[in-house]
N, CA, C and O atoms as CSV, one atom per row, in Angstrom:
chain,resi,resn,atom,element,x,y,z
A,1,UNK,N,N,-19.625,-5.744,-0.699
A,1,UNK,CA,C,-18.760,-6.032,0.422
A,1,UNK,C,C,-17.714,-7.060,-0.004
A,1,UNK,O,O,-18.026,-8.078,-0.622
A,2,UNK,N,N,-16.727,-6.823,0.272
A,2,UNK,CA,C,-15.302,-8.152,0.292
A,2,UNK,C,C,-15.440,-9.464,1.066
A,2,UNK,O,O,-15.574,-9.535,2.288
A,3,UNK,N,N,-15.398,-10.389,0.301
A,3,UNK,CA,C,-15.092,-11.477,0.888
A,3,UNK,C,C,-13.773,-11.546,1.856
A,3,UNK,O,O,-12.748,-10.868,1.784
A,4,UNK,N,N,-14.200,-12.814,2.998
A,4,UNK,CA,C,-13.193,-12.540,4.085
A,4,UNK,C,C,-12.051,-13.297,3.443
A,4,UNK,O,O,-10.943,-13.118,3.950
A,5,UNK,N,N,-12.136,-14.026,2.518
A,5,UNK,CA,C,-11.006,-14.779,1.610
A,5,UNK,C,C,-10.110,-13.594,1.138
A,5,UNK,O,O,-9.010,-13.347,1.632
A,6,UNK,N,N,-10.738,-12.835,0.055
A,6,UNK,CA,C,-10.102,-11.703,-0.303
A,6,UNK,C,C,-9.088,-10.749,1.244
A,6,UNK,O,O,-7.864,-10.808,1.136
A,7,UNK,N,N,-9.495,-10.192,2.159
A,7,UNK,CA,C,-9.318,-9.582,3.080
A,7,UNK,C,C,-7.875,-10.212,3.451
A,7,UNK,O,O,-6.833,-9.557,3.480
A,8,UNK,N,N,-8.014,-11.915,3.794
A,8,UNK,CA,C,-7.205,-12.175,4.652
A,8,UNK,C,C,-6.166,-12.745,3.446
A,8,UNK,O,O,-5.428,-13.580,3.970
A,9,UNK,N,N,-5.863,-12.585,2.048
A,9,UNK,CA,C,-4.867,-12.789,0.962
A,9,UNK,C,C,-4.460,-10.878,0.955
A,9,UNK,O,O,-3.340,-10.512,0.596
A,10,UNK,N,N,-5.356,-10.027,1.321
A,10,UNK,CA,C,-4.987,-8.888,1.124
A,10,UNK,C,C,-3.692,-8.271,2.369
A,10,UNK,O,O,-2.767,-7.493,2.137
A,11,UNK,N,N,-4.034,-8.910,3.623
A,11,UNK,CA,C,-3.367,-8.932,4.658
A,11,UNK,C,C,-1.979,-9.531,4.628
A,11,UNK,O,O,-1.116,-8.998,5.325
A,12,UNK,N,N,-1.689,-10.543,3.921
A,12,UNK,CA,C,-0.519,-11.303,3.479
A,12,UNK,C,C,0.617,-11.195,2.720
A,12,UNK,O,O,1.755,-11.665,2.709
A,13,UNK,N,N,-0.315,-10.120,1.838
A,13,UNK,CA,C,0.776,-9.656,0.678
A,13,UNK,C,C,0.472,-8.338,0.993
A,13,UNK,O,O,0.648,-7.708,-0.050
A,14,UNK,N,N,0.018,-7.394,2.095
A,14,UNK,CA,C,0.684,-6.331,2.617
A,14,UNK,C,C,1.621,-6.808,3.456
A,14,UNK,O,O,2.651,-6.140,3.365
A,15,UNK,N,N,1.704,-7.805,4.344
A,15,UNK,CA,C,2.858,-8.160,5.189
A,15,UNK,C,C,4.055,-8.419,4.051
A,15,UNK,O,O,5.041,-7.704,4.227
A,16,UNK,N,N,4.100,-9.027,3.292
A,16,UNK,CA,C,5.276,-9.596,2.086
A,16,UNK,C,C,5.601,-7.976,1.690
A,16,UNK,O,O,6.821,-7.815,1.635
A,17,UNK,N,N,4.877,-6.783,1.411
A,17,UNK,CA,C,5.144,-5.746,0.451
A,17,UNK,C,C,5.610,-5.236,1.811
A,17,UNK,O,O,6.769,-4.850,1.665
A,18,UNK,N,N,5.271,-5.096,2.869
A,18,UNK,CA,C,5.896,-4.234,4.304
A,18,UNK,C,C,7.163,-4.575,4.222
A,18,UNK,O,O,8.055,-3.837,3.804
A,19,UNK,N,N,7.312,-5.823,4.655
A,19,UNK,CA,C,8.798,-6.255,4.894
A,19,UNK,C,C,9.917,-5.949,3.475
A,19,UNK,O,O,11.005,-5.429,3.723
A,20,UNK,N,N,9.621,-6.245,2.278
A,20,UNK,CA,C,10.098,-5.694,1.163
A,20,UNK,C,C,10.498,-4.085,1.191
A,20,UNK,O,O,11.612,-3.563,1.140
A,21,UNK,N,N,9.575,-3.671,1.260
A,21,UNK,CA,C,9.361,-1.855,1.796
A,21,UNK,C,C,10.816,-1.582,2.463
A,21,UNK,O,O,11.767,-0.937,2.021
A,22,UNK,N,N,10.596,-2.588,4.176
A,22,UNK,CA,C,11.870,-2.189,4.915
A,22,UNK,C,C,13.058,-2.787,4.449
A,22,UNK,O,O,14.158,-2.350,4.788
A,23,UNK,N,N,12.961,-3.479,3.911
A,23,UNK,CA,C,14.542,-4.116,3.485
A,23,UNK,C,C,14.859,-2.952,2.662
A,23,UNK,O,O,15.577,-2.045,3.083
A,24,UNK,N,N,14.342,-2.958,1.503
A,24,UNK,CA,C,14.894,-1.767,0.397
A,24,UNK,C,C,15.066,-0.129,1.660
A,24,UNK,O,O,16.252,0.154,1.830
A,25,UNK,N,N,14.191,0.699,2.340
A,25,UNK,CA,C,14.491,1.557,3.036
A,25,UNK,C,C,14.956,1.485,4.128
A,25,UNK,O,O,14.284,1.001,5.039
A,26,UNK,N,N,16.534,2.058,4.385
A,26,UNK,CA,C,16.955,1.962,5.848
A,26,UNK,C,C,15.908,3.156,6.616
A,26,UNK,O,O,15.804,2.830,7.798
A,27,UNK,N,N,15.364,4.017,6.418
A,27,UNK,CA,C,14.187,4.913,7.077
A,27,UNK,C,C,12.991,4.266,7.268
A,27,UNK,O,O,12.080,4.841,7.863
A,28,UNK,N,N,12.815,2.668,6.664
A,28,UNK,CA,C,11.740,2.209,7.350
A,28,UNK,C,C,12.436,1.327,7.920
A,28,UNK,O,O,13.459,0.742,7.564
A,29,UNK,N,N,11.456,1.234,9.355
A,29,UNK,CA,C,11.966,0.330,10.235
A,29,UNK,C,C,10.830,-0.941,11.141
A,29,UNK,O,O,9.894,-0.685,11.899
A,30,UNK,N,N,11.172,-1.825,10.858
A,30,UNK,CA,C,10.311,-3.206,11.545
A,30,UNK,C,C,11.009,-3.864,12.698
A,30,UNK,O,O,12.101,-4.426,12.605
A,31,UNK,N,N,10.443,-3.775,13.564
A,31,UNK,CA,C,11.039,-4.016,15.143
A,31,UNK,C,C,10.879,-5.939,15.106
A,31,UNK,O,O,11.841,-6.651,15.395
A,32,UNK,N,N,10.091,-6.269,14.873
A,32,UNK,CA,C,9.795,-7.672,14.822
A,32,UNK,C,C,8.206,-8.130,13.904
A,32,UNK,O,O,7.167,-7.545,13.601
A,33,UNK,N,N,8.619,-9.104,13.775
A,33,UNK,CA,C,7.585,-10.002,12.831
A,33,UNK,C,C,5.776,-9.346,13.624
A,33,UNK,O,O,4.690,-9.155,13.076
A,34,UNK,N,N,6.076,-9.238,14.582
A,34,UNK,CA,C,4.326,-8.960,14.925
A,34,UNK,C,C,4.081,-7.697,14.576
A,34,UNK,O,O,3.060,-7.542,13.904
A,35,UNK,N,N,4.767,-6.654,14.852
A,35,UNK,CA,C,4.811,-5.478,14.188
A,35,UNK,C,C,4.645,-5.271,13.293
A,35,UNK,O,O,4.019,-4.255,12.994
A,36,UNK,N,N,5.189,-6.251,12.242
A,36,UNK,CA,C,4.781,-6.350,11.074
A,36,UNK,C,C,3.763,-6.746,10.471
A,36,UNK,O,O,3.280,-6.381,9.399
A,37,UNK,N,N,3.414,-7.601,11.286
A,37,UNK,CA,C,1.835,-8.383,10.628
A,37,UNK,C,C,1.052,-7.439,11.704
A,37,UNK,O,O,0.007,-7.163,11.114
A,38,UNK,N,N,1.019,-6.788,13.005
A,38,UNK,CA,C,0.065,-6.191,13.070
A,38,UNK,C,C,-0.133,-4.652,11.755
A,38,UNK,O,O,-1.180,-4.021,11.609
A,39,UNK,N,N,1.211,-4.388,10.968
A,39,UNK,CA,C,1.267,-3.182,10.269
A,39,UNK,C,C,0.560,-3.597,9.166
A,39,UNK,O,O,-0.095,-2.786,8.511
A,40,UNK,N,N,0.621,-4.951,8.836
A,40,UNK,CA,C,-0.097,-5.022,7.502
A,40,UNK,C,C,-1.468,-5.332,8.060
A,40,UNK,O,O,-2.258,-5.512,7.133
A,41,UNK,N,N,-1.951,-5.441,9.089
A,41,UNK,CA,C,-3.235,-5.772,9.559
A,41,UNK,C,C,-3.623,-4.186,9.136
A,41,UNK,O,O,-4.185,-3.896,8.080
A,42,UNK,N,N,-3.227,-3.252,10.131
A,42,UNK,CA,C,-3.989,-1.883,10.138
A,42,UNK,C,C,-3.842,-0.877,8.514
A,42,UNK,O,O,-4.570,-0.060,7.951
A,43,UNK,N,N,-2.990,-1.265,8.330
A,43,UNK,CA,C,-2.906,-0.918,6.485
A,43,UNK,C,C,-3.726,-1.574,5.777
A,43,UNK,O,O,-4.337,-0.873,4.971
A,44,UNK,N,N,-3.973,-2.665,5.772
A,44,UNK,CA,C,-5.155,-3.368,4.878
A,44,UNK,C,C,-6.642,-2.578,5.556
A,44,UNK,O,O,-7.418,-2.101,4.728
A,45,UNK,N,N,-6.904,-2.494,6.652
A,45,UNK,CA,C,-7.986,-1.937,7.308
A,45,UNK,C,C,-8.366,-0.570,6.446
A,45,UNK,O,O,-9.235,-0.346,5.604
A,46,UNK,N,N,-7.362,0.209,7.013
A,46,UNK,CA,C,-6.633,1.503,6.675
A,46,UNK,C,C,-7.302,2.113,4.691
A,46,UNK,O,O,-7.846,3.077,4.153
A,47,UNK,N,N,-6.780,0.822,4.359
A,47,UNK,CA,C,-7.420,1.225,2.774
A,47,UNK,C,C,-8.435,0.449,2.098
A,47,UNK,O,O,-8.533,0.393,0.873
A,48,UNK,N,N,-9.341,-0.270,3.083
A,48,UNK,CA,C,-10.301,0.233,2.671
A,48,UNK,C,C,-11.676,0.351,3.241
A,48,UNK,O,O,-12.777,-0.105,2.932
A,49,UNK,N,N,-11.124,1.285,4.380
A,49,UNK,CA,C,-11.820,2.402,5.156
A,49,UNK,C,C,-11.725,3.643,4.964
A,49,UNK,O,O,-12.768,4.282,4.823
A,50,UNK,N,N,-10.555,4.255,4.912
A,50,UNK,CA,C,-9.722,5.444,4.437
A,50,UNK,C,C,-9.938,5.892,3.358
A,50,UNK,O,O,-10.552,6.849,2.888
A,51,UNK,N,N,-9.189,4.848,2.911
A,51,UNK,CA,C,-8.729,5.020,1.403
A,51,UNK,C,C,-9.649,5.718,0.332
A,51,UNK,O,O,-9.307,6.572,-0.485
A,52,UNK,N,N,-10.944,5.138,0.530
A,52,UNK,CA,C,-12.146,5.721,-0.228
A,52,UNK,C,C,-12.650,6.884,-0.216
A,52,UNK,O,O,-13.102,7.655,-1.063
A,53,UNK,N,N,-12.411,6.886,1.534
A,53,UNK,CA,C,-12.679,8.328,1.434
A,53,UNK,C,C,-11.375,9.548,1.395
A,53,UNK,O,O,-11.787,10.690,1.602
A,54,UNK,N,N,-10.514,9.472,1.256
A,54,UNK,CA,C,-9.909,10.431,1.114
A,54,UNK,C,C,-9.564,10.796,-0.659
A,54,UNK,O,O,-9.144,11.844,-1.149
A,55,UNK,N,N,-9.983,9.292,-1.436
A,55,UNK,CA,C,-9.927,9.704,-3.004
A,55,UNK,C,C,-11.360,10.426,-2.968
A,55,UNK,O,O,-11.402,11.175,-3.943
A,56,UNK,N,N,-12.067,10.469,-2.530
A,56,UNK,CA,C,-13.307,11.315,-3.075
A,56,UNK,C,C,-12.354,12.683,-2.494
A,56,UNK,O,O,-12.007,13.444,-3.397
A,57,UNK,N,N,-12.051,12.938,-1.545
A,57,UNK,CA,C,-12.110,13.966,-0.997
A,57,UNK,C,C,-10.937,14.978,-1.840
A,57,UNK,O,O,-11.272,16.109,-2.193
A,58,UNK,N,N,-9.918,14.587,-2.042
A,58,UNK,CA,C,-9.016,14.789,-3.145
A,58,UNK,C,C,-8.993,14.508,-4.205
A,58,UNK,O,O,-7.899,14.436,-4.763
A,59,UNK,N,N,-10.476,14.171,-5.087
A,59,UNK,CA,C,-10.401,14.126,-6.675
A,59,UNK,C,C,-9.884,15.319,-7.245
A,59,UNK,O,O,-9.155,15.346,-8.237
A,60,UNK,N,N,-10.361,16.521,-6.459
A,60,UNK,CA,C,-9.856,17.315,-8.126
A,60,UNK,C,C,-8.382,17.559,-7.710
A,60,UNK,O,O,-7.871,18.241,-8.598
A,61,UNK,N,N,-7.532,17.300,-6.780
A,61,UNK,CA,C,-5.980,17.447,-6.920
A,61,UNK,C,C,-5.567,16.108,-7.441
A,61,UNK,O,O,-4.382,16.004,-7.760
A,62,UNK,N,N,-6.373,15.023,-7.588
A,62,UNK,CA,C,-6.315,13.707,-8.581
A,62,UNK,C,C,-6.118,14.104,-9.485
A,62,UNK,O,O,-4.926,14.055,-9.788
A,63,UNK,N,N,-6.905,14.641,-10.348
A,63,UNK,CA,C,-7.375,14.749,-11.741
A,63,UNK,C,C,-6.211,15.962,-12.098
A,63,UNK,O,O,-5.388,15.611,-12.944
A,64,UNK,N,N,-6.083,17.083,-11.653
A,64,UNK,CA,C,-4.671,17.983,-11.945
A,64,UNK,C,C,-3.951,17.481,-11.760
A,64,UNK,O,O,-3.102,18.048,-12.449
A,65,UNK,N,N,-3.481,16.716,-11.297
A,65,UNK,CA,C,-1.939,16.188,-10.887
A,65,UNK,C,C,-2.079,14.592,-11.906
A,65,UNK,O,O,-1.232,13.704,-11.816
A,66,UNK,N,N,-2.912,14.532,-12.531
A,66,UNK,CA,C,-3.153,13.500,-13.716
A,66,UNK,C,C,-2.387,11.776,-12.997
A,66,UNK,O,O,-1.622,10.886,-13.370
A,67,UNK,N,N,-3.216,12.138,-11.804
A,67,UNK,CA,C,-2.790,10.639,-10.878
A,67,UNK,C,C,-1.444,10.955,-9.706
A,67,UNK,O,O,-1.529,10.252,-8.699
A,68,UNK,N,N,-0.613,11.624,-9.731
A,68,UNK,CA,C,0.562,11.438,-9.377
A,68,UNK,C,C,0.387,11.649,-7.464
A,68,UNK,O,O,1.129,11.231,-6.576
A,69,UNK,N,N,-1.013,12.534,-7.366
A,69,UNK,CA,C,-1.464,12.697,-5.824
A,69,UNK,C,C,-1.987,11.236,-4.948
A,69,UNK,O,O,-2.069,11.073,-3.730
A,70,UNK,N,N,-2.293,10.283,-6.062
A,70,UNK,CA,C,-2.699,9.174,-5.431
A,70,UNK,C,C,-1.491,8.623,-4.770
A,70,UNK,O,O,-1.855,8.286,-3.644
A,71,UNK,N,N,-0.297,8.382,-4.917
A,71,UNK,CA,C,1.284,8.377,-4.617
A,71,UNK,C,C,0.945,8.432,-3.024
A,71,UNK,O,O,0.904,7.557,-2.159
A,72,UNK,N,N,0.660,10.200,-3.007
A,72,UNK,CA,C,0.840,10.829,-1.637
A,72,UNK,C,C,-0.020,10.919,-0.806
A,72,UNK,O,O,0.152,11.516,0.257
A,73,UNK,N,N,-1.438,10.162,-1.243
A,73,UNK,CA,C,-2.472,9.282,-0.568
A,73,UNK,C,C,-1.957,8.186,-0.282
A,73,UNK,O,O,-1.988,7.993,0.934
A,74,UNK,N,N,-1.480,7.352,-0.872
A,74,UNK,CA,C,-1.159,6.088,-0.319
A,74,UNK,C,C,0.185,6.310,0.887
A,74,UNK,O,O,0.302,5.657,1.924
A,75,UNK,N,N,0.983,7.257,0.475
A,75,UNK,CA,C,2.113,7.635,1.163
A,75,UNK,C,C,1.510,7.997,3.133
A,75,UNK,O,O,1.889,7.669,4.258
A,76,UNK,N,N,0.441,8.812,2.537
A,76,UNK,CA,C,0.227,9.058,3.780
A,76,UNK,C,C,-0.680,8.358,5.125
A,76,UNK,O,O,-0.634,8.480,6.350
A,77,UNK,N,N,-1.600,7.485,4.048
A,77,UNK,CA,C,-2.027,5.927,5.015
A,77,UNK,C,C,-1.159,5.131,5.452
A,77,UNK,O,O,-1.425,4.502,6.476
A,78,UNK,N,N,0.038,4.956,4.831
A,78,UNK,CA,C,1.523,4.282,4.954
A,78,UNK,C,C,1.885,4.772,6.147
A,78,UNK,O,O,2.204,4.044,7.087
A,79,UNK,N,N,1.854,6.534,6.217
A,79,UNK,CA,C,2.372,7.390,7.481
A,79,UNK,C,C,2.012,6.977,8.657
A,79,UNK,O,O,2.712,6.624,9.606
A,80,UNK,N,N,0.046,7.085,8.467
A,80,UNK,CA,C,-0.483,6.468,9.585
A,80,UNK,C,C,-0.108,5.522,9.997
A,80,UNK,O,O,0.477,5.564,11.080
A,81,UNK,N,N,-0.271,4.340,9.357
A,81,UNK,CA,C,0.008,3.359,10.100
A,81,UNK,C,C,0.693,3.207,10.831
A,81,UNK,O,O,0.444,2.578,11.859
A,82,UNK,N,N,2.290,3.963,10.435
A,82,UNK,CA,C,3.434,3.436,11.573
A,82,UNK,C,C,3.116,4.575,12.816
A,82,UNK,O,O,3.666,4.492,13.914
A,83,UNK,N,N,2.232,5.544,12.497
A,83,UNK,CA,C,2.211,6.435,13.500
A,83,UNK,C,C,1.217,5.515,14.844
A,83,UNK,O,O,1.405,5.725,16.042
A,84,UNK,N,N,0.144,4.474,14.279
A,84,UNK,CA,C,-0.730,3.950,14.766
A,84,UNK,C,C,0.229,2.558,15.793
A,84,UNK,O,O,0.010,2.049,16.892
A,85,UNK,N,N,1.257,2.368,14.792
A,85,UNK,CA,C,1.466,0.950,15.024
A,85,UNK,C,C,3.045,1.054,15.907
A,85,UNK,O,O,3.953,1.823,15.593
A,86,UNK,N,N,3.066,0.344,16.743
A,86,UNK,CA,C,4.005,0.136,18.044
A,86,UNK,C,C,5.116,-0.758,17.331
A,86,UNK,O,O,4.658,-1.846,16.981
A,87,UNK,N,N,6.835,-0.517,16.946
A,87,UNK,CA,C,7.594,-1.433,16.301
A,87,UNK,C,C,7.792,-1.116,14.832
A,87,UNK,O,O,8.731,-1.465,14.117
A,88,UNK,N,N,6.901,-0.507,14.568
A,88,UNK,CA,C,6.721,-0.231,12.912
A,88,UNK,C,C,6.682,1.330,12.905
A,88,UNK,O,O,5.757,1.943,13.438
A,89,UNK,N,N,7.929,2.065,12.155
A,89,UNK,CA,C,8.522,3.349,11.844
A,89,UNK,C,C,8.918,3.496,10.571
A,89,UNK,O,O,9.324,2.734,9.694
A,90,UNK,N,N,8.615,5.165,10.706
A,90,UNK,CA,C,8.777,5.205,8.297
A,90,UNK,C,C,9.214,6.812,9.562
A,90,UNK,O,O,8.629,7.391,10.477
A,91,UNK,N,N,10.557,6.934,8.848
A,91,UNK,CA,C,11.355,8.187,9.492
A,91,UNK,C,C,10.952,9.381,8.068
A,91,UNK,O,O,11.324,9.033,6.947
A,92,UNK,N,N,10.485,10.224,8.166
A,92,UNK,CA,C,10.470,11.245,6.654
A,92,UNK,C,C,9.345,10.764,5.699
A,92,UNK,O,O,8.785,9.669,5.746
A,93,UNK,N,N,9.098,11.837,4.772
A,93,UNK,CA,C,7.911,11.703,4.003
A,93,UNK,C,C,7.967,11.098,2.547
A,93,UNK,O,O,7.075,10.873,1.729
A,94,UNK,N,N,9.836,10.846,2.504
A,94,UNK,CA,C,10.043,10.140,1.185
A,94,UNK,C,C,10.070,9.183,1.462
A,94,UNK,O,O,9.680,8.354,0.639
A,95,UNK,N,N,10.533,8.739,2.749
A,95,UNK,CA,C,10.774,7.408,2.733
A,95,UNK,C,C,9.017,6.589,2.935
A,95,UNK,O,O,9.079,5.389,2.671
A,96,UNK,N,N,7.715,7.024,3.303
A,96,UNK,CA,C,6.824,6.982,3.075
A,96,UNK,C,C,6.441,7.098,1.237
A,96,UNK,O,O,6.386,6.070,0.562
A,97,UNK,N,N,6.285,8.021,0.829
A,97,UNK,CA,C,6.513,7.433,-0.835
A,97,UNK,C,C,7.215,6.585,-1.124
A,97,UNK,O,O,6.671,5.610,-1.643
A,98,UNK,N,N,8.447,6.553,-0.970
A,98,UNK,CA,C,9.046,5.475,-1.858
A,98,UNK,C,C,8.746,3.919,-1.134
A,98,UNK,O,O,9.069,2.775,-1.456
A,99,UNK,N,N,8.033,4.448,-0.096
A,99,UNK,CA,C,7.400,2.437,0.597
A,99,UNK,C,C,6.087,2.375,0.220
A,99,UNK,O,O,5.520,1.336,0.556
A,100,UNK,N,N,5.508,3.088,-0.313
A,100,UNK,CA,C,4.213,3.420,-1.103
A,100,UNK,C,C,4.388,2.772,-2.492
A,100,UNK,O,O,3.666,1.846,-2.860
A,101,UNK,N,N,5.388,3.303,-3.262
A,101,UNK,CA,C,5.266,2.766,-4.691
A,101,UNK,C,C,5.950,1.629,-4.337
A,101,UNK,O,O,5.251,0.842,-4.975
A,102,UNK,N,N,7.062,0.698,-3.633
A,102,UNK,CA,C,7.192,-0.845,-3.323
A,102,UNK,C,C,5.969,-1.153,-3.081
A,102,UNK,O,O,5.313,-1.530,-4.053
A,103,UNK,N,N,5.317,-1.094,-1.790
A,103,UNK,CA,C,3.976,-2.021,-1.596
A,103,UNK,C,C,2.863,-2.227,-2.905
A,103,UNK,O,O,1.970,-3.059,-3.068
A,104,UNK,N,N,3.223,-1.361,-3.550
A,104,UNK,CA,C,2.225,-1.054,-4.637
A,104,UNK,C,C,2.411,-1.899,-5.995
A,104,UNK,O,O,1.693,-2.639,-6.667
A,105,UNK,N,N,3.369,-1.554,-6.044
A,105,UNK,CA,C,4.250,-2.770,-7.170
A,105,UNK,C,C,4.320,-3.644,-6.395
A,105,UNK,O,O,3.305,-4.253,-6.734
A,106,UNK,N,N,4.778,-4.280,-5.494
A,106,UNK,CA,C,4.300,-6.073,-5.036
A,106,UNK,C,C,3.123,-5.971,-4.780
A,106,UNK,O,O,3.166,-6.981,-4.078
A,107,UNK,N,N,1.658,-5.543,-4.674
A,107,UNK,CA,C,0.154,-5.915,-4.749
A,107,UNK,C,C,0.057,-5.799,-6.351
A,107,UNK,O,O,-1.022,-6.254,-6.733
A,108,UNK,N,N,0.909,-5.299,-7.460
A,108,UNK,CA,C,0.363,-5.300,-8.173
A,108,UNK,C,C,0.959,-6.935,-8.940
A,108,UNK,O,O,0.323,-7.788,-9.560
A,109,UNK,N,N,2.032,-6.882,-8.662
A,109,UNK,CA,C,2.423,-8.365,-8.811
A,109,UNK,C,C,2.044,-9.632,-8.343
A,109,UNK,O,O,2.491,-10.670,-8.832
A,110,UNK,N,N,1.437,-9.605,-7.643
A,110,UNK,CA,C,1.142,-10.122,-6.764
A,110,UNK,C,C,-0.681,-10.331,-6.654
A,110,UNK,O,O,-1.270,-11.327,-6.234
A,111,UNK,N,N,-1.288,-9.044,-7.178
A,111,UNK,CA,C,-2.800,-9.706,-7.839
A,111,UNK,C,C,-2.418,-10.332,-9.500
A,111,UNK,O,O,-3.127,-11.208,-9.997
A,112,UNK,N,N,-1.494,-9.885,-10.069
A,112,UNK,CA,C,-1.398,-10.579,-11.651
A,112,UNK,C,C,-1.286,-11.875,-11.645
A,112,UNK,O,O,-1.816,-12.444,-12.599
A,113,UNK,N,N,-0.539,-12.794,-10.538
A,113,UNK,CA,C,-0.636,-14.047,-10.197
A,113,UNK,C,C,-1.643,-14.612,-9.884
A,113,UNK,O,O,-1.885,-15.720,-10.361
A,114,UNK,N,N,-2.824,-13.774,-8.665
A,114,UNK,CA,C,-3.844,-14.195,-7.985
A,114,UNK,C,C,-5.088,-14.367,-8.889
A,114,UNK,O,O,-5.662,-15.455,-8.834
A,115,UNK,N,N,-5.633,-13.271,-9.836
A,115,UNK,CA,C,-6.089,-13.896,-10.834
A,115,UNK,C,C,-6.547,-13.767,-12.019
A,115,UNK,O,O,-6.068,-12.702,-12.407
A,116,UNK,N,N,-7.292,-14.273,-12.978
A,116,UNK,CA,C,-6.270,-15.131,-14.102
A,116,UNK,C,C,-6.789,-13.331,-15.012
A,116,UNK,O,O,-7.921,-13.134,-15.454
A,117,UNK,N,N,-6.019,-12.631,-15.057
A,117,UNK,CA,C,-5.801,-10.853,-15.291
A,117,UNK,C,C,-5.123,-11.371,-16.517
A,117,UNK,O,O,-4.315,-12.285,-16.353
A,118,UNK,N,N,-5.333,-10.921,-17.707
A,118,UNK,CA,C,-4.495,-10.552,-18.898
A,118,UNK,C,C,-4.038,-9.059,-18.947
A,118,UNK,O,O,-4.702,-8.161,-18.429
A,119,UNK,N,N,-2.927,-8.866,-19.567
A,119,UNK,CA,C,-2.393,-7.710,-19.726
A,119,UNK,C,C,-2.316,-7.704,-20.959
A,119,UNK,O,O,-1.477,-8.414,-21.514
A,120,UNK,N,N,-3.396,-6.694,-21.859
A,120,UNK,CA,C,-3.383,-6.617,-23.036
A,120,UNK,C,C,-2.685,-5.007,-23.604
A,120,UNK,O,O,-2.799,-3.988,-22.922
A,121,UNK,N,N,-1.981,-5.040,-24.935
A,121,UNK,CA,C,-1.639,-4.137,-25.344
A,121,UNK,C,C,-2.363,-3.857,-26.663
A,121,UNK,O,O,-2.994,-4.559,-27.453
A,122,UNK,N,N,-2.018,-2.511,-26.597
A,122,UNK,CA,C,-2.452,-1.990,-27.913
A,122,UNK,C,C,-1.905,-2.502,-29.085
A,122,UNK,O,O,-0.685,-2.662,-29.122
A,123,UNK,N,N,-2.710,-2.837,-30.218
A,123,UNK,CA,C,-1.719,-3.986,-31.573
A,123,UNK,C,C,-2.700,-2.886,-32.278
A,123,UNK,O,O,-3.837,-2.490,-32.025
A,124,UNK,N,N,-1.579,-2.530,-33.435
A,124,UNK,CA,C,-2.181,-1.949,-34.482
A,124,UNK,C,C,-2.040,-2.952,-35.849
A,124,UNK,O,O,-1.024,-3.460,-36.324
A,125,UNK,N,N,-3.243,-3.028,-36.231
A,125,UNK,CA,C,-3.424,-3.599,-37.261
A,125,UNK,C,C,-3.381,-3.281,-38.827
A,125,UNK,O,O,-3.641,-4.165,-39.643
């Protein structure tokens, strides 16, 4: 189980990656700050309640599509949410991907800070 520490840093920097999301897409749209933090509330929920289960449920279009379906998993918890959430709108299914791979790249930036993660490369010797 997740610590509620973890949960409520996970909630924070979905609100930071939401609002990022809408600035870069004029098709996403944030009505006001609560909208927003309630969007990153039900998106953090969202994945990881969801989330788990819909990668089991779509492994083998995972594994053929050599990752690229996880995109349009995350794209489409993204969907939900604004469908769930009052103030918070994603107009079209690209503009859902492409606020999928932002949120994704700022959590991923954003755990490399949080903690102490090396990024090692391959060195040939």
């Amino acid at each position: 189980m997740y610590k509620s520490n973890f949960f409520i840093y996970r909630i924070c920097v979905n609100t930071i990656a939401l609002g990022f999301a809408a600035l870069l897409f004029k098709h996403i749209v944030v009505n006001s700050f609560l909208s927003l933090f309630l969007g990153a509330i039900l998106l953090t929920l969202l994945n990881f309640v969801l989330k788990p289960i819909l990668l089991i449920l779509t492994l083998p279009i995972q594994i053929l599509s050599l990752g690229f379906f996880y995109i349009i998993t995350n794209a489409f918890i993204l969907k939900l949410t604004s469908v769930i959430t009052d103030g918070f709108y994603i107009d079209g299914f690209w503009a859902a991907v492409g606020g999928s791979i932002v949120i994704g790249i700022v959590n991923f930036i954003f755990d490399l800070f949080a903690t102490n993660a090396e990024i090692r490369f391959f060195e040939w010797k």
